[in-house]
C-alpha positions in Angstrom: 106.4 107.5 114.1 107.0 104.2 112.6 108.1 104.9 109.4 110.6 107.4 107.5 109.4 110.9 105.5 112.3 110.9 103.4 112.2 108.8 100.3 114.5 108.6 97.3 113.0 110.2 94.0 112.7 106.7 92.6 111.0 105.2 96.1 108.5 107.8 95.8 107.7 107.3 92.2 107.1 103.9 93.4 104.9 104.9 96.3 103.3 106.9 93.7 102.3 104.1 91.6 101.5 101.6 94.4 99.2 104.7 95.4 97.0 104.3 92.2 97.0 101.1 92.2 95.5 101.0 95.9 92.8 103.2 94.5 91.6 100.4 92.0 92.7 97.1 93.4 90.3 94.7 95.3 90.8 94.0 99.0 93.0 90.9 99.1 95.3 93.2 97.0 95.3 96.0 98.9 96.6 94.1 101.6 99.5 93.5 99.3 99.9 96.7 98.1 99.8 98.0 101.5 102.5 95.9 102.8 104.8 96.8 99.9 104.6 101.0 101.2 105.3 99.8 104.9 108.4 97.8 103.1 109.5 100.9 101.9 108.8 102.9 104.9 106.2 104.2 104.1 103.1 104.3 106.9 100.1 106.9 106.2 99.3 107.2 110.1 102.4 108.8 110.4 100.7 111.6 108.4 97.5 111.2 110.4 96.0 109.4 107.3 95.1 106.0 107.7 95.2 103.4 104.3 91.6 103.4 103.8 90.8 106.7 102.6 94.9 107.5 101.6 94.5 108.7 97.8 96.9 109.9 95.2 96.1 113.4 95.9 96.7 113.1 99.5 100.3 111.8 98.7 100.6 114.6 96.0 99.7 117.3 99.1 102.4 115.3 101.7 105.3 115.4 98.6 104.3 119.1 97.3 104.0 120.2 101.2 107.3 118.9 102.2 106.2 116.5 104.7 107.9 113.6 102.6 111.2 114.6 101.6 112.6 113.7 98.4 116.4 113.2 97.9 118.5 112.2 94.9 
């Protein structure tokens, strides 16, 4: 595991976002995006996703699941 799967409430409304962004962006900013989840910890191969096909509902089912925690 290279990353963490507990996340502040605002670190996940940020993953959220950077998410749906990822969904919509072209490649070069994808690349950006990308880097700026793995800044905050965040690395979907840690959930056996991969960043490619990682969508918002996927995160949705990781945060609703409990495999990222959330913390005040």
């Amino acid at each position: 595991m290279r990353g963490r799967r507990s996340f502040t409430e605002e670190e996940v409304i940020m993953l959220r976002l950077l998410v749906r962004l990822k969904a919509v962006a072209d490649p070069d900013a994808r690349t950006v995006l990308e880097g700026k989840m793995e800044t905050l910890g965040f690395f979907p191969e840690d959930f056996k996703l991969d960043y490619p096909s990682l969508s918002a509902v996927q995160f949705e089912d990781l945060v609703g699941a409990g495999s990222i925690r959330v913390y005040c």
